[in-house]
C-alpha positions in Angstrom: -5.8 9.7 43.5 -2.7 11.3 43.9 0.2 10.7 41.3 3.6 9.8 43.6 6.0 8.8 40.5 8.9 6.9 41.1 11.8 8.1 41.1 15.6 6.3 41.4 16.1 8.4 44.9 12.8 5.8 45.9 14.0 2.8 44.4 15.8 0.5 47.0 19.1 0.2 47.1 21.1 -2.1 44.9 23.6 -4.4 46.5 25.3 -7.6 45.7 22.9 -10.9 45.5 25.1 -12.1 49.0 24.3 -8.8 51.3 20.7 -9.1 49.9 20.5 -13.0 50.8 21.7 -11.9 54.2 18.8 -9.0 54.8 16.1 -11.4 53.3 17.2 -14.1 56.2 17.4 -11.1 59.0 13.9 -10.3 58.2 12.7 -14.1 57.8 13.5 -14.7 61.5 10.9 -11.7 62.2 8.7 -13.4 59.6 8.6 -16.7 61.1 7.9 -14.9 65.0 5.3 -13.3 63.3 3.9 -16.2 61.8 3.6 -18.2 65.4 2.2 -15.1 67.3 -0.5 -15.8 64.6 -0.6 -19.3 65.6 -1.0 -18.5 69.3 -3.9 -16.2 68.4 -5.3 -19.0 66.4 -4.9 -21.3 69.2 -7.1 -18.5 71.4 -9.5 -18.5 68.9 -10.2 -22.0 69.0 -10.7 -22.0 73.2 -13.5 -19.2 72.9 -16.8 -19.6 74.1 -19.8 -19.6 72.1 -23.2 -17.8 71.9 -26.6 -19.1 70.8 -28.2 -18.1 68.0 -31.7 -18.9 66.9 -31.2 -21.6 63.9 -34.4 -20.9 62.4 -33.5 -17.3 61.8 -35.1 -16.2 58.5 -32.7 -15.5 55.2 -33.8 -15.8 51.4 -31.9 -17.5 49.0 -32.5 -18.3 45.1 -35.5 -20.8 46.1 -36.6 -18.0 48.7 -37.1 -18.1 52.7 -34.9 -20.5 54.2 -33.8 -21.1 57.9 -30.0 -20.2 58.7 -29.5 -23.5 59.6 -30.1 -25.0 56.3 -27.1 -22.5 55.0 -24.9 -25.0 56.4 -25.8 -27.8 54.2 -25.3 -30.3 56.5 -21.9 -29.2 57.4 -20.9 -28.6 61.0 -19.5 -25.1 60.6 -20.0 -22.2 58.2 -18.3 -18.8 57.5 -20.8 -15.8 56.5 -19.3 -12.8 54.9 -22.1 -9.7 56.2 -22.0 -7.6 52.8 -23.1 -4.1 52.5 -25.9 -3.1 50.3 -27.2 0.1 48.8 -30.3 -0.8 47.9 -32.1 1.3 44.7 -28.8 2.4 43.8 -27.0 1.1 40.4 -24.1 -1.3 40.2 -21.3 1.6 40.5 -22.8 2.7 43.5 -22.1 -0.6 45.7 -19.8 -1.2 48.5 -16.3 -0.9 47.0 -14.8 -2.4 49.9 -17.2 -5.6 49.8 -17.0 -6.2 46.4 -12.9 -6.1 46.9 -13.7 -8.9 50.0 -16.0 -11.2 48.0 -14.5 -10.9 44.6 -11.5 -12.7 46.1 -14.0 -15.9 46.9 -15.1 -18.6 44.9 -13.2 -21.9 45.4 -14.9 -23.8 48.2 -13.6 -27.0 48.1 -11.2 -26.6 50.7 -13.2 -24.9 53.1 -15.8 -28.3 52.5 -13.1 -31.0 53.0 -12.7 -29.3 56.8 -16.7 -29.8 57.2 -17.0 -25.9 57.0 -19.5 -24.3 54.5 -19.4 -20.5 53.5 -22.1 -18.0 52.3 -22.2 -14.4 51.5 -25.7 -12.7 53.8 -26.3 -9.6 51.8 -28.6 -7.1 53.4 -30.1 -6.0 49.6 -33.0 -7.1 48.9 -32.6 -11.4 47.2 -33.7 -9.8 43.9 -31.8 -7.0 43.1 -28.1 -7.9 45.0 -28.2 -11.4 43.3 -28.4 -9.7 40.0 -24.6 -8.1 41.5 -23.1 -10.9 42.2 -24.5 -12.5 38.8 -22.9 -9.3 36.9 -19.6 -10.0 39.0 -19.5 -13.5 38.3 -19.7 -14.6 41.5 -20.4 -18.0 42.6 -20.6 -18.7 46.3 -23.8 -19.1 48.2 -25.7 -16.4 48.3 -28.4 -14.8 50.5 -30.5 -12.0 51.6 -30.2 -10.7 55.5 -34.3 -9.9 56.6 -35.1 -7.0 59.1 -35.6 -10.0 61.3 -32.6 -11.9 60.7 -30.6 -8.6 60.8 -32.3 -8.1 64.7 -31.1 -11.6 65.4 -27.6 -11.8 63.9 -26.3 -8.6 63.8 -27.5 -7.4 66.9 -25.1 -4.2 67.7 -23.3 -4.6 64.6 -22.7 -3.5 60.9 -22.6 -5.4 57.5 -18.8 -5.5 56.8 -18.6 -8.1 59.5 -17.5 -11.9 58.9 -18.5 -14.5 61.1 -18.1 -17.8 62.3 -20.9 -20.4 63.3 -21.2 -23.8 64.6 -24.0 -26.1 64.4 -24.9 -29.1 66.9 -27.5 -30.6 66.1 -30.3 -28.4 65.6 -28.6 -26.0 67.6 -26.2 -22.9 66.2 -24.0 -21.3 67.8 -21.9 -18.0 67.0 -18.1 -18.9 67.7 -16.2 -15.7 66.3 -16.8 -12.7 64.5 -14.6 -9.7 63.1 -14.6 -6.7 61.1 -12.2 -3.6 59.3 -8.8 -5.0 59.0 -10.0 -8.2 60.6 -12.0 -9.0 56.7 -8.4 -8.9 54.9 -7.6 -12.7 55.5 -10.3 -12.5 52.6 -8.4 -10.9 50.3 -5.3 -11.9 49.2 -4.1 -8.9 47.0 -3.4 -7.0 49.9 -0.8 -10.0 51.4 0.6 -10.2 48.0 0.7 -6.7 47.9 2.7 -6.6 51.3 5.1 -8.5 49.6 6.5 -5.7 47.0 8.9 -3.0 47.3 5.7 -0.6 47.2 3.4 -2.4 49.0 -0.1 -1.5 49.0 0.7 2.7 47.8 -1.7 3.9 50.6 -1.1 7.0 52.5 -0.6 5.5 56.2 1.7 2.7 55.4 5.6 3.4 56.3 7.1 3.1 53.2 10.4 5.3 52.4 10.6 8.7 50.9 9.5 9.1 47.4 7.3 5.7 47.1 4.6 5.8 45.2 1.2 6.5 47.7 -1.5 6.7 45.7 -4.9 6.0 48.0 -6.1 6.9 51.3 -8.8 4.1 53.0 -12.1 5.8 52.8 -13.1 3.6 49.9 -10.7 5.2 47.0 -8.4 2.4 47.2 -11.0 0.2 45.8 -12.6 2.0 43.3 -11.4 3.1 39.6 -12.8 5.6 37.6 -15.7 6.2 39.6 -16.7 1.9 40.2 -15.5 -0.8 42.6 -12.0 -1.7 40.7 -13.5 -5.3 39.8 -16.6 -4.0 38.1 -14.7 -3.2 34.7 -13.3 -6.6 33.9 -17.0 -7.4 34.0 -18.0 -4.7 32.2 -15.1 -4.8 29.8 -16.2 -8.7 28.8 -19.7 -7.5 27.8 -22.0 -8.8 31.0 -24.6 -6.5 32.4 -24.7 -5.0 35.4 -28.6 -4.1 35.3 -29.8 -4.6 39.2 -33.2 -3.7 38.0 -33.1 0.1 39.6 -33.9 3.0 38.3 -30.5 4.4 37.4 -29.4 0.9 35.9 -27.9 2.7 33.0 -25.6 4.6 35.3 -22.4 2.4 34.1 -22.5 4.4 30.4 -21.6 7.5 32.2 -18.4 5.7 33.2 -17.4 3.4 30.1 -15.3 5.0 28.2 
């Protein structure tokens, strides 16, 4: 990470509260265009076809095998976050970029009053990544992805990926799917982030001369002090983060 300091020269500019009103409302008009191009993409999304998928496809969850439609729980729809796994490797290994995704999920309620269920489909073996999402605290539904199931819904694709099924009957269907910055809608740090004079202090974003830019997005922007950012709260509040692997003592070499 590279130190950009602040400096007064990268501040913005100070003005009176009545020019500054007047800039804020130049760029809301922008902000609100914005806002319905998003609505007309919505609006897109919502006509799409749909593909079949087989709703008996394979997945473990805490009481083992279970058939992707029973994820739903009855629900019509359901949202699946595709998480990347390293499997054998220690806690401070894992994705940094899924655990920034997921660690921003855990209230359901609202996605349940719309009829729409969600579950994270690791592709780690049940065992070892529920002991991850355990050690982070997590709490949503949870499931392993089998070579089978990874055939069947993955197809040409990558973990990373979050998707969007339907079910009709006994019938699933595969509505929508996205990936890279597609997964942010997950994460509201960055859109908060967005909202400050530095925004998110990575390399490709136009900011002016002299903002701070700490982090390029190969995965640094998410990690601290050699972890996924999120691990040391955990850490830090005494829980374990033991996956059962060899190297499950790897987090010493980091706690400092």
């Amino acid at each position: 990470m590279t130190e950009t300091p602040a400096t007064e020269q990268s501040l913005p500019r100070v003005v009176d509260r009545r020019t500054w009103q007047a800039e804020i409302d130049g760029l809301r008009v922008r902000e609100k265009a914005h806002t319905r191009a998003g609505d007309a993409l919505a609006a897109e999304r919502r006509r799409l076809p749909m593909v079949e998928v087989d709703a008996q496809t394979p997945l473990v969850g805490a009481g083992g095998p279970v058939p992707l439609i029973e994820v739903f729980e009855g629900r019509s729809q359901l949202i699946a976050y595709y998480q990347m796994w390293h499997t054998g490797r220690p806690a401070a290994e894992q994705c940094e970029g899924c655990t920034f995704s997921t660690a921003h999920i855990n209230e359901l309620s609202y996605l349940h009053s719309r009829d729409v269920s969600y579950a994270t489909f690791c592709e780690g073996p049940y065992e070892e990544s529920s002991r991850y999402r355990d050690f982070m605290g997590w709490t949503v539904p949870w499931y392993s992805v089998t070579e089978e199931a990874v055939e069947r819904l993955v197809a040409d694709r990558h973990f990373g990926i979050l998707v969007a099924y339907l079910r009709d009957g006994d019938k699933v269907y595969e509505t929508y799917w996205t990936t890279g910055r597609g997964n942010e809608l997950l994460a509201p740090s960055y859109g908060l982030l967005d909202l400050t004079a530095y925004g998110r202090q990575e390399f490709w974003e136009d900011s002016p001369a002299g903002r701070p830019q700490h982090w390029d997005t190969r995965g640094g922007q998410f990690r601290l002090d050699g972890r996924p950012t999120a691990q040391w709260p955990r850490l830090k509040a005494g829980h374990s983060d033991d996956l059962g692997t060899s190297s499950s003592d790897h987090h010493q070499e980091h706690c400092h």
